[in-house]
PARO-644745 format. One line per field, with one value per residue (C-alpha): x, y, z; residue number from 0; residue in three letters. Coordinates in nm, 2 decimals. Example, Ala and Ser with C-alpha at 12.3 -4.5 7.8 and 13.67 -1.06 7.14 Angstrom:
REM PARO-644745
X	[1.23:1.37]
Y	[-0.45:-0.11]
Z	[0.78:0.71]
num	[0:1]
residu	[ala:ser]
//
This chain:
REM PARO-644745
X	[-1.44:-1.63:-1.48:-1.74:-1.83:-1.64:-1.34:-1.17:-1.40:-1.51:-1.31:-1.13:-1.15:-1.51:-1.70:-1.76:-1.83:-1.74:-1.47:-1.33:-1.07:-0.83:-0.50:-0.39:-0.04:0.29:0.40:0.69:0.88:1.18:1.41:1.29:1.26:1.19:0.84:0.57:0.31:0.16:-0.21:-0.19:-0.48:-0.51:-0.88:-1.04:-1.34:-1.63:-1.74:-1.41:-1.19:-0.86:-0.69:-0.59:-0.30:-0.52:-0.38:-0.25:-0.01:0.14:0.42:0.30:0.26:0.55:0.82:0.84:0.91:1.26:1.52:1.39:1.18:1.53:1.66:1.36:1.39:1.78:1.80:2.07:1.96:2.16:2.10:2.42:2.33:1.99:2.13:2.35:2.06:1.79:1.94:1.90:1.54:1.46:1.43:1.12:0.96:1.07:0.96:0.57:0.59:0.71:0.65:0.53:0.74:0.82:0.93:0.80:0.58:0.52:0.58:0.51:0.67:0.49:0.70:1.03:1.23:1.62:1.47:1.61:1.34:1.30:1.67:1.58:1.37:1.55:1.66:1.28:1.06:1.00:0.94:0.95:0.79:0.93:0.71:0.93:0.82:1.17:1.40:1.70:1.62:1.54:1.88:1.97:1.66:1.65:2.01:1.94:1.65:1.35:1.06:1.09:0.75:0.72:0.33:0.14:-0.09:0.20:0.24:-0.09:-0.07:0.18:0.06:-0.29:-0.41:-0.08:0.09:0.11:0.20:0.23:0.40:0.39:0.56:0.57:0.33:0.00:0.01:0.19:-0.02:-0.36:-0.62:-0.55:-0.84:-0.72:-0.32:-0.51:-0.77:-0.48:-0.29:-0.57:-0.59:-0.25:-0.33:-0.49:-0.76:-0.65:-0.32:-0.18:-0.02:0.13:0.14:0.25:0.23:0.31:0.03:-0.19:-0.18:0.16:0.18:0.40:0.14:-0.02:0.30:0.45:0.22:0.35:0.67:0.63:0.24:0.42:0.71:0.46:0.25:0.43:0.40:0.52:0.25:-0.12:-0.28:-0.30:-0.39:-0.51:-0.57:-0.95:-0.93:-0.65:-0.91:-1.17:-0.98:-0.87:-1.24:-1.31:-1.11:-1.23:-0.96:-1.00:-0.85:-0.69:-0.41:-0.30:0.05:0.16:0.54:0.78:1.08:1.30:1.40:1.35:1.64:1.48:1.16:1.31:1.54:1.21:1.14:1.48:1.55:1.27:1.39:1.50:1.77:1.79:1.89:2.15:2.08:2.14:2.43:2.27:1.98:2.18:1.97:1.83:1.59:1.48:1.45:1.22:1.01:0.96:0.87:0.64:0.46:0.38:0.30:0.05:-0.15:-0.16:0.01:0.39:0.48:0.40:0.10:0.12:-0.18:-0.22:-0.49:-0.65:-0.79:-1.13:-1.17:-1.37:-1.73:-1.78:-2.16]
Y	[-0.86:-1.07:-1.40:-1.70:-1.84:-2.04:-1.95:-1.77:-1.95:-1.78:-1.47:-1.59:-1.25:-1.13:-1.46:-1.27:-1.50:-1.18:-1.15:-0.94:-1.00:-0.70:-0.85:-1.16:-1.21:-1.29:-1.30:-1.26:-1.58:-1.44:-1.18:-0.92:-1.14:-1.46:-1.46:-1.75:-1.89:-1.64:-1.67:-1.60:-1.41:-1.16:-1.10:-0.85:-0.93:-0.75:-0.72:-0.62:-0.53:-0.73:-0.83:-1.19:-1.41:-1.75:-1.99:-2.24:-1.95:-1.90:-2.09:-2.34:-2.19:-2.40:-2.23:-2.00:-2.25:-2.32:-2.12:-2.14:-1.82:-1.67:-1.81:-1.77:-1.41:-1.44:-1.25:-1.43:-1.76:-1.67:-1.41:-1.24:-1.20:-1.11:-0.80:-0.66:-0.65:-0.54:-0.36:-0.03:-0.10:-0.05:0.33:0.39:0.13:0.34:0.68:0.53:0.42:0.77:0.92:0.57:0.42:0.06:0.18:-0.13:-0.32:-0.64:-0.67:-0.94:-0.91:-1.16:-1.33:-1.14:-1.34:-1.22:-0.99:-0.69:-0.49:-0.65:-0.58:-0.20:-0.27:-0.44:-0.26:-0.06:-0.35:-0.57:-0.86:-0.93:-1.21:-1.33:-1.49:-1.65:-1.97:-2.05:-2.22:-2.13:-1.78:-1.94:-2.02:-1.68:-1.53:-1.72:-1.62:-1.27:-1.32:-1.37:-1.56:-1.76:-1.95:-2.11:-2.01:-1.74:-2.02:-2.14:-1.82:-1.76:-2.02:-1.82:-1.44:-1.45:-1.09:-1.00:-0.78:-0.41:-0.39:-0.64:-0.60:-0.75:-0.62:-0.72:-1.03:-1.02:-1.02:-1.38:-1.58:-1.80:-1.59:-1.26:-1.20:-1.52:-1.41:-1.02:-1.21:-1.40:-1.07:-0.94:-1.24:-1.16:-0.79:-0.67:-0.44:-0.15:-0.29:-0.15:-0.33:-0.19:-0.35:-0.31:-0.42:-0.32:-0.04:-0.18:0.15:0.25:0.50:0.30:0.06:0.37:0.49:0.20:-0.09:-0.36:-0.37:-0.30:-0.49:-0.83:-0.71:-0.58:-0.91:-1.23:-1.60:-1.54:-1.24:-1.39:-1.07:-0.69:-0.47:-0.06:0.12:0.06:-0.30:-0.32:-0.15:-0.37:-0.71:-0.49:-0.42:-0.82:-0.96:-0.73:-0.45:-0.06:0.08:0.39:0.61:0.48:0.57:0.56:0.53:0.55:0.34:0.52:0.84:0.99:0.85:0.48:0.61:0.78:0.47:0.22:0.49:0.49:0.11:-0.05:-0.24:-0.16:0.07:0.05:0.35:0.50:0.83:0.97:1.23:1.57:1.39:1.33:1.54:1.43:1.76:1.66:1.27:1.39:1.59:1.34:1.09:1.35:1.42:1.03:0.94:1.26:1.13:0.79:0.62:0.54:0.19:0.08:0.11:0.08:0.08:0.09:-0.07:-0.13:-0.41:-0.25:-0.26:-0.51:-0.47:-0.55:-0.44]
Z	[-2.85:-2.62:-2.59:-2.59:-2.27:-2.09:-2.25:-1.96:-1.66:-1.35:-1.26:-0.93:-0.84:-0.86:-0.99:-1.33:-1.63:-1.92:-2.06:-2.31:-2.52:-2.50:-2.70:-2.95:-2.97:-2.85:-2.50:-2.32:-2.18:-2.00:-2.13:-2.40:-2.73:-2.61:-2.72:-2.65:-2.92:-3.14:-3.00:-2.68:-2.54:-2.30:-2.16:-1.90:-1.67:-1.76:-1.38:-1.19:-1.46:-1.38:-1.72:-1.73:-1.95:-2.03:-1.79:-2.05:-2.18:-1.79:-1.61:-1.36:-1.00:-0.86:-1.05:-0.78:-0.55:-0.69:-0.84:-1.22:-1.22:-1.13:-1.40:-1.63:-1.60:-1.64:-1.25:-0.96:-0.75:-0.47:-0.19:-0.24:-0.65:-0.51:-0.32:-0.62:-0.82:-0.62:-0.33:-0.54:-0.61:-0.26:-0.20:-0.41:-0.23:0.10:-0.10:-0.11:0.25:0.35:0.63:0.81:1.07:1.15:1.46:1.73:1.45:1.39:1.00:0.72:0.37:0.12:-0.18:0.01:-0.25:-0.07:0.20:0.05:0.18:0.51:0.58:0.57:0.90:1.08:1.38:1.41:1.36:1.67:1.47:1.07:0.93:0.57:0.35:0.02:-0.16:-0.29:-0.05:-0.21:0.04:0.34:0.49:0.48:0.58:0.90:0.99:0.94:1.26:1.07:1.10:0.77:0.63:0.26:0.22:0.37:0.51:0.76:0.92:0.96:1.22:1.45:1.33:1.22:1.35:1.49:1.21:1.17:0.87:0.56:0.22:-0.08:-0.35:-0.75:-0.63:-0.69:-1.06:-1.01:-0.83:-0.94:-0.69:-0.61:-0.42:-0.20:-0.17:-0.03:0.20:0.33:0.37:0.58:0.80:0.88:0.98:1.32:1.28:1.14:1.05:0.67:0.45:0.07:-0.24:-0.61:-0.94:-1.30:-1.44:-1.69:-1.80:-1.83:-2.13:-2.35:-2.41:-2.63:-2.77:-2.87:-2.93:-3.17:-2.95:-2.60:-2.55:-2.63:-2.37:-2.15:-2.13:-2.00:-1.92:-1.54:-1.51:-1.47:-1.39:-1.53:-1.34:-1.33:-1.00:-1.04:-1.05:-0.84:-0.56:-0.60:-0.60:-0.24:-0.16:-0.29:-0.04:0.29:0.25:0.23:0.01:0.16:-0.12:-0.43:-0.57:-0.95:-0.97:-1.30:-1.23:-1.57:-1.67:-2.03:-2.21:-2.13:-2.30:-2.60:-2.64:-2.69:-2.99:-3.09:-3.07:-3.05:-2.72:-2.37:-2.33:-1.89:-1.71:-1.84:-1.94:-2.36:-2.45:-2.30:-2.15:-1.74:-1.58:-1.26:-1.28:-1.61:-1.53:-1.20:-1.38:-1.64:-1.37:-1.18:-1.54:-1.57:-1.22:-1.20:-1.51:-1.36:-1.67:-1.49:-1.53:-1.15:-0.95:-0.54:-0.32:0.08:0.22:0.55:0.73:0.91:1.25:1.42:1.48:1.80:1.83]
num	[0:1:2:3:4:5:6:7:8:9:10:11:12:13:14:15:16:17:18:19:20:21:22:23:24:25:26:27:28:29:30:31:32:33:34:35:36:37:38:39:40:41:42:43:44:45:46:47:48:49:50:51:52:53:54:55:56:57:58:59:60:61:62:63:64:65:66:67:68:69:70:71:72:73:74:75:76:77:78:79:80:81:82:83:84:85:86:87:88:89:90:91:92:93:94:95:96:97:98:99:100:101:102:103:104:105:106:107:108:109:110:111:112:113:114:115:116:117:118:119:120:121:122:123:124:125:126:127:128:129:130:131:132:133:134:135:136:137:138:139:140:141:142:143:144:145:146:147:148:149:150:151:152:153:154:155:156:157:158:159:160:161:162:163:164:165:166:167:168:169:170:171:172:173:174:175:176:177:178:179:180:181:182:183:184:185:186:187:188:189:190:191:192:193:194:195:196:197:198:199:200:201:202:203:204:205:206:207:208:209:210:211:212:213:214:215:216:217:218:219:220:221:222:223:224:225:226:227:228:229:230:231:232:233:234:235:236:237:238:239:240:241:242:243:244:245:246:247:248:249:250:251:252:253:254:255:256:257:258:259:260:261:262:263:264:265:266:267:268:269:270:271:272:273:274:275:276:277:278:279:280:281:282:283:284:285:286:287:288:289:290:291:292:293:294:295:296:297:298:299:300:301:302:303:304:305:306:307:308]
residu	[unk:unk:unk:unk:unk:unk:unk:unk:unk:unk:unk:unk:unk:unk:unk:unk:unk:unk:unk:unk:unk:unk:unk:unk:unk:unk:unk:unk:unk:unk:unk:unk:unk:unk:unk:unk:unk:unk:unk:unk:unk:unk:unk:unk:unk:unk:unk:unk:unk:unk:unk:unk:unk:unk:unk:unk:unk:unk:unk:unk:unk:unk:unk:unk:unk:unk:unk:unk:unk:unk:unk:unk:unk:unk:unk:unk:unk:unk:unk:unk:unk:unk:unk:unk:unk:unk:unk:unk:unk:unk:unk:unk:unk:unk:unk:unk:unk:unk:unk:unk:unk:unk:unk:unk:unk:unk:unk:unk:unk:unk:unk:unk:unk:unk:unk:unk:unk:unk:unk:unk:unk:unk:unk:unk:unk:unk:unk:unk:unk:unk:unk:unk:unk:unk:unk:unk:unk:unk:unk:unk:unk:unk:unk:unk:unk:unk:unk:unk:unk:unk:unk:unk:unk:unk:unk:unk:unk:unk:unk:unk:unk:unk:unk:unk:unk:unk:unk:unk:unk:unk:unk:unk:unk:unk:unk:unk:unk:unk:unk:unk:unk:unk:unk:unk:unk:unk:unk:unk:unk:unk:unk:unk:unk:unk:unk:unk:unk:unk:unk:unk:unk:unk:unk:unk:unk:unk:unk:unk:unk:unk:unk:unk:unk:unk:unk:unk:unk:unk:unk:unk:unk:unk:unk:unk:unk:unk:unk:unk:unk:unk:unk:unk:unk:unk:unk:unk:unk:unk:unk:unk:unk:unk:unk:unk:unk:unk:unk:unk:unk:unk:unk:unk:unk:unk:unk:unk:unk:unk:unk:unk:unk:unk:unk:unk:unk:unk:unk:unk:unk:unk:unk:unk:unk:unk:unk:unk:unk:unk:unk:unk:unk:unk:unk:unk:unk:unk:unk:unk:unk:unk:unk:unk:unk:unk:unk:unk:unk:unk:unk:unk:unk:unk:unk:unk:unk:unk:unk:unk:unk]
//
């Protein structure tokens, strides 16, 4: 359904005034259960195809800033609780970046949160830059050698077309302008510098399977934007970047799947009675992430090189 102008605005992505209601409902606020108003509405633009929460349903921007989106989400607001939980998370950001080497870059990490990540560099990378809007991280972050800056816009001061390569992982689909967070990104780059980015797929197969109970899990007050891999390219494309190899990536193995059938809620990662099979887990992964339908969605992208004609 076409929602009547006005309703959503002007797409900050692509100016687009269309917008078409894809889903009424329930959101997510937090942990799986807490549930928002009943009405909330989720639109996609009709000219670049990014989904979007209506703002009045998100958190403000500046919960980020502190430690209450930690706490909305129910994750650690320290850097040591940070670790424990996302330390394992790492390697399959490491698998997409595979075979690239850090080796003597300069490299930015945007919304670093703990610097997990960044602390996989260290030691190949001649300088990191850590971007994190909450303070709590900053202490630490700094200790650990890195250049430490609240907003993107501060380091841009020191490292505007100085970076190799940028990262920005599980942020895009926070922030009020997308297409302004990626322009930023590029500013950051030199010429040809990469950078690699990620967020949930709109089209993660669940959606389809299980519909009443995962789309109001899926959707959620801290998550703005929804993206696929062809809108994801042309909010890229919007902001000056080339898009160069998108990567689908399913973060669970079978038994979390069969579970949401099961239980009608998520069941993590350990695996069912008969089901602890890493074979079977990879292939299950492989199956998903070949259709384009695993639950993340990564993209490298390039900033061109300059015309100097």
């Amino acid at each position: 359904m076409t929602l009547p102008e006005g309703r959503f605005g002007t797409c900050e992505i692509c100016m687009g005034l269309v917008w078409r209601e894809v889903y009424r409902g329930p959101v997510r606020r937090g942990a799986f259960g807490n549930l928002s108003d009943l009405d909330a509405v989720v639109a996609v633009c009709g000219s670049c195809g990014a989904g979007r929460l209506e703002e009045g349903r998100c958190e403000e921007a500046e919960i980020y800033e502190h430690t209450a989106y930690r706490q909305l989400v129910g994750e650690a607001t320290d850097t040591t609780g940070y670790f424990a939980e996302h330390d394992p998370n790492i390697l399959r950001n490491l698998e997409v970046l595979w075979p690239e080497s850090m080796r003597n870059k300069v490299v930015a990490d945007l919304g670093c949160a703990g610097g997990s990540f960044l602390d996989q560099l260290r030691g190949q990378a001649t300088k990191i830059v850590a971007v994190e809007p909450c303070e709590a991280y900053h202490g630490s972050l700094g200790e650990r050698g890195y250049a430490v800056f609240s907003h993107v816009e501060e380091a841009l001061k020191d490292w505007e077309a100085k970076v190799d390569y940028a990262f920005s992982f599980s942020v895009i689909e926070h922030v009020p302008n997308p297409r302004s967070l990626l322009e930023q990104l590029g500013r950051l780059l030199k010429p040809q510098g990469r950078a690699l980015i990620s967020t949930p797929n709109r089209c993660d197969f669940m959606m389809d399977v299980l519909p009443d109970v995962y789309v109001p899990f899926f959707y959620r007050t801290v998550h703005r934007w929804y993206f696929d891999a062809e809108s994801l390219r042309r909010c890229a494309e919007a902001a000056g970047l080339v898009p160069v190899n998108t990567h689908f990536v399913h973060r669970f193995g079978l038994s979390n799947s069969l579970r949401w059938l099961r239980d009608r809620k998520p069941g993590g990662r350990d695996p069912l009675p008969h089901l602890g099979s890493t074979m079977l887990d990879n292939f299950w992964k492989n199956f998903l992430e070949e259709r384009g339908v695993a639950d993340y969605l990564y993209l490298t992208l390039e900033r061109p090189a300059e015309d100097h004609a």
